[in-house]
C-alpha positions as CSV (number, residue, x, y, z in Angstrom):
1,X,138.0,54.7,-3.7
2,X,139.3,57.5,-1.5
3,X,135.7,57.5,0.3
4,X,136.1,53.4,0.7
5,X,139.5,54.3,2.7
6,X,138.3,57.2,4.7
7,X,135.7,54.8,5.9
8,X,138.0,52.0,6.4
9,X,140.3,54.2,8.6
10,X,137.4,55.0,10.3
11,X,136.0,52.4,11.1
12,X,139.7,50.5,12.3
13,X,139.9,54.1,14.3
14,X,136.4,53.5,16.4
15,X,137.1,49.9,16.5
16,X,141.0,50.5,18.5
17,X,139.0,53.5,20.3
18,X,136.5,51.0,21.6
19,X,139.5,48.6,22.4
20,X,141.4,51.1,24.5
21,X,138.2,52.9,26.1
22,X,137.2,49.1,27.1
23,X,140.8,48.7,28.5
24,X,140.3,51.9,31.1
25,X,140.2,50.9,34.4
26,X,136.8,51.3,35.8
27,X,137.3,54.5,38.2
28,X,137.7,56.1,34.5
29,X,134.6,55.5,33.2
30,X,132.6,55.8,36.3
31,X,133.7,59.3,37.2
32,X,135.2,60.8,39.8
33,X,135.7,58.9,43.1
34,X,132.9,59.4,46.1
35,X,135.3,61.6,48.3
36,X,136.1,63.6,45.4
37,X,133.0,64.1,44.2
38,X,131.8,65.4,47.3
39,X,134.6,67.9,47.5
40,X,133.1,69.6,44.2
41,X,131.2,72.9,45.1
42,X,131.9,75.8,47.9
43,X,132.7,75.4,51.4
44,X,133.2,77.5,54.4
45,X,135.8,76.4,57.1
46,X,137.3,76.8,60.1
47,X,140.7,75.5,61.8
48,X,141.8,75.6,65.5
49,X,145.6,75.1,66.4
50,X,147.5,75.6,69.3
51,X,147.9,79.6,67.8
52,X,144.5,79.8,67.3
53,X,142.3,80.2,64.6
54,X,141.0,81.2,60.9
55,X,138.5,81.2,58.6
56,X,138.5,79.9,55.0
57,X,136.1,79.9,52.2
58,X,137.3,77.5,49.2
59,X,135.2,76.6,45.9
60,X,136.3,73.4,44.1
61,X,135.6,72.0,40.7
62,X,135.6,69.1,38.6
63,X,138.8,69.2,36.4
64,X,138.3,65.7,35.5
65,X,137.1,61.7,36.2
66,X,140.4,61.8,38.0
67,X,141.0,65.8,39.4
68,X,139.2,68.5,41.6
69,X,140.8,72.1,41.8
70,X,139.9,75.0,43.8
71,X,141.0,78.5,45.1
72,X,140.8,79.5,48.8
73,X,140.8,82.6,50.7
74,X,141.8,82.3,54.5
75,X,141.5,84.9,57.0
76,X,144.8,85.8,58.9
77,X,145.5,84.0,62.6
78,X,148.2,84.2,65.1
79,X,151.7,84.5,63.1
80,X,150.1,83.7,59.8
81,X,148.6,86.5,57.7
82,X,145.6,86.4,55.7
83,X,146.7,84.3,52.4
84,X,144.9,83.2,49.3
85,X,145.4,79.6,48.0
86,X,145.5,76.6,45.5
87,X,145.0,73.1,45.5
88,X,144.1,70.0,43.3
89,X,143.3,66.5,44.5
90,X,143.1,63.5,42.8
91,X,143.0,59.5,42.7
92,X,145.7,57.3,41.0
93,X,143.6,54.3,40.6
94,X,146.3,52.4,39.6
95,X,148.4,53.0,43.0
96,X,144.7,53.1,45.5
97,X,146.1,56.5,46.7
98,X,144.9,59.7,46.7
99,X,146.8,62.7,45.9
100,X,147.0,66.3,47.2
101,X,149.3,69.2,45.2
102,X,149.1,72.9,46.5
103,X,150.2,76.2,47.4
104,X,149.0,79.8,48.9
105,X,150.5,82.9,48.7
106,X,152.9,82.8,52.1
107,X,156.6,82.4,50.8
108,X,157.2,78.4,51.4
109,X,153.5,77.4,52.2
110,X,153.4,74.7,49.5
111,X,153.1,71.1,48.9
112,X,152.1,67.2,48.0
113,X,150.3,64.7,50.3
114,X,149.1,61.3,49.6
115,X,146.9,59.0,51.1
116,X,146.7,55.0,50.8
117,X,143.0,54.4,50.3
118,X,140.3,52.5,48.2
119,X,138.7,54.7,45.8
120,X,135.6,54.3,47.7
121,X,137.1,55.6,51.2
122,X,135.6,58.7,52.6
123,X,137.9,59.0,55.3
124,X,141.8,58.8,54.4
125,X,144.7,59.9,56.3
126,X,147.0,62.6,54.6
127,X,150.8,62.4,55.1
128,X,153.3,64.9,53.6
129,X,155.0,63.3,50.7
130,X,156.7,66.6,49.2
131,X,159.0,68.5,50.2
132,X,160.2,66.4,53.4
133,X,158.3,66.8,56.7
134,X,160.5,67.1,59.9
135,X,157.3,67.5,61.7
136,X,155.6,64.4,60.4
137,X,152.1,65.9,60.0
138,X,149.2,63.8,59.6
139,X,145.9,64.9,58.6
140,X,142.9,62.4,59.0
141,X,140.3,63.8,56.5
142,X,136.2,62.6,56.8
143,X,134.0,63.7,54.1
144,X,130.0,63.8,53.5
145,X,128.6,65.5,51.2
146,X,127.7,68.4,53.4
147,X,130.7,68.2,55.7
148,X,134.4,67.6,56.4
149,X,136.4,67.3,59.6
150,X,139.9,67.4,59.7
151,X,142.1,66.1,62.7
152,X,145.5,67.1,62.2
153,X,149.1,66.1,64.2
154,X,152.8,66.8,64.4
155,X,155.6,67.3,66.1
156,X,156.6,71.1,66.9
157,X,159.6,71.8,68.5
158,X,160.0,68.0,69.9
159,X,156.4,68.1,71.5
160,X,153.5,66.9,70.3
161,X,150.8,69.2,68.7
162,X,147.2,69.0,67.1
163,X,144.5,70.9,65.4
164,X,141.7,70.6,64.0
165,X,139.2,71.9,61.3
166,X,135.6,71.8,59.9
167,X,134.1,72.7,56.7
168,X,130.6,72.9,55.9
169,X,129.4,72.8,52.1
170,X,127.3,75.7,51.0
């Protein structure tokens, strides 16, 4: 008899399983979005901005069918020292945005971004979502599997500035 419910239990377990696995949205089961995907592996980079510029070397892995996550180390530049950071990105499938959380190891250098897009996209446009932005940066990201580009733009000191990056997978 106790054998007869085990396998009863079971089986009604498998059965809801299936039921809510079937429910999933489909970005779940199909793994993680293209532009995430991509990101996966190690790149080197470089940025250019009206101080000048640095050199970065990130590696990024799968955390999930929803999340990446990497570490970075970045050479120092004009006024910014050398600095190690750390980063996720995501997709809410439910909201068609992509998400950005992170941090590096200057005092106040950390953040949230978010980016409207279709799960699909390849190219999305990153605005600041937390903590608030006075300088309204925007950063249009395009990603291939061997490359990204960055354009990035906001206001500094009531004038508007730009920079821009590149990142090459190795």
């Amino acid at each position: 008899m106790a054998l007869l419910i085990r396998v009863l239990v079971l089986g009604v377990a498998v059965s809801v399983g299936s039921t809510v696995a079937s429910l999933q949205p489909a970005s779940a089961a199909a793994g993680l979005p293209p532009a995430l995907s991509a990101l996966v592996g190690t790149w080197s980079c470089t940025y250019t901005g009206p101080k000048g510029s640095s050199k970065s070397t990130y590696t990024i892995s799968k955390v999930n069918d929803l999340w990446i996550g990497g570490t970075g180390d970045t050479s120092a530049s004009p006024g910014r020292p050398a600095n190690k950071s750390f980063f996720s990105f995501g997709y809410d499938p439910k909201k068609h945005v992509f998400i950005t959380l992170g941090g590096s190891s200057i005092a106040g250098d950390y953040g949230a971004s978010t980016a409207d897009a279709a799960e699909s996209a390849m190219t999305m446009t990153y605005t600041a979502s937390w903590p608030a932005d006075p300088s309204h940066e925007r950063d249009v990201w395009h990603i291939t599997p061997s490359g990204i580009t960055i354009a990035s733009s906001w206001t500094e000191k009531g004038k508007p500035t730009s920079g821009k990056g590149s990142c090459t997978k190795q």
